[in-house]
N, C-alpha and C positions, 0 to 999 in steps of 0.2 A: 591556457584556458583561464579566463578570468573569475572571480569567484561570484560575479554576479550570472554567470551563464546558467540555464538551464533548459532541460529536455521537456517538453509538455507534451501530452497528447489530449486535443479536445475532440470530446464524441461528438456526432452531428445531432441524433435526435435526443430532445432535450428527454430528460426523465421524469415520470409523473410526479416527483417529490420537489422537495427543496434543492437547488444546488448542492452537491457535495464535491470537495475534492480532495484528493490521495495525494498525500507527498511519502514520494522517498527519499530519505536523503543518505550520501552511501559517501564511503572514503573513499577519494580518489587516489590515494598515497597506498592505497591497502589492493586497490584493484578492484574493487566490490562492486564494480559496473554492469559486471554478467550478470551477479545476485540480485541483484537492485533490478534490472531489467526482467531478470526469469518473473521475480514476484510481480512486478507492472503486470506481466504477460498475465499471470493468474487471478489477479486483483480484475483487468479487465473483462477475462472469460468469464468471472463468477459473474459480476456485477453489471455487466455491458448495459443494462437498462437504468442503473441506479446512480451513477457516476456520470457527473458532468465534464471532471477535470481528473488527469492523472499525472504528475510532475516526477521527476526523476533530477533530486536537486544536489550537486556536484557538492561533498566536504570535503574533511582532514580531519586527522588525529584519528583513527579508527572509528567514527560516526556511524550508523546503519538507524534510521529510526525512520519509524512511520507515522504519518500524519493522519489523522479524518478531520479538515476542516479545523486545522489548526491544533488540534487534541491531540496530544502523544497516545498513541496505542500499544507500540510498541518501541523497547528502546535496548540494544543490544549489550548497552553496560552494565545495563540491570537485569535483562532477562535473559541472555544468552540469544546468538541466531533463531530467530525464526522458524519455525515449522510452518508450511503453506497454510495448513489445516488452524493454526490458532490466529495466525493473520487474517485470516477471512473470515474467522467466527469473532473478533474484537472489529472489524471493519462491517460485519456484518450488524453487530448489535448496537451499530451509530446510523445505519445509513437502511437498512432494508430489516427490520428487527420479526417481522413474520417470515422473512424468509427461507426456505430451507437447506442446507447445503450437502446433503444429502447425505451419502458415507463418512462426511464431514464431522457430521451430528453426531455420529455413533461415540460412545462412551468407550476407551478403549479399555480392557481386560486387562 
C-alpha cells in the first residue's frame, strides 16, 4: 500500500452548511483499521446531513487522529483512544454546533 492511498467516502446530498470534512488517520503497523472504520461508521450515522466528506487516511508509528477540516480534534498521543461519545461532541462543535446528540449530552455521574 502506498502511503499516498486513501479510503474516502463522499455523501451524495450536499449539506445545508459549508463543506466539512472528517479525516481519520489510524496506524496501519498497529492494525487500527477496524477502529478507524467503526468511528467513520458513527461519525456518519451521527452527522449524515452535515458532512460532505469522510476520509480514512492510512499512517505509521502509532497515529490515530481525527481531523474537522484540517483542525486536530482529537489526537491519541495526547489524549488517549477515543470514546465515540467525546469524538462526536468535539466534531460536533465544528460542524453542527445546535445540534443535539442526545444521550451524548448527558453529563456523566
Amino acid at each position: 500500500m502506498s502511503e499516498s492511498q486513501w479510503i474516502e467516502i463522499e455523501l451524495e446530498d450536499e449539506p445545508s452548511g459549508p463543506a466539512r470534512r472528517v479525516e481519520i488517520e489510524y496506524c496501519t503497523q498497529c492494525r487500527w483499521l477496524p477502529r478507524a472504520a467503526w468511528l467513520a461508521q458513527e461519525l456518519l450515522t451521527t452527522f449524515e446531513s452535515d458532512l460532505t466528506e469522510l476520509a480514512l487516511k492510512p499512517g505509521t508509528g502509532g497515529v490515530f487522529v481525527v481531523r474537522v477540516d484540517d483542525e486536530v480534534v482529537w489526537d491519541r498521543r495526547e489524549q488517549g483512544f477515543p470514546e465515540p461519545t467525546a469524538v462526536k461532541q468535539a466534531v460536533r462543535d465544528r460542524v453542527a454546533p445546535g445540534k443535539s446528540l442526545g444521550h451524548s449530552d448527558k453529563a456523566s455521574s
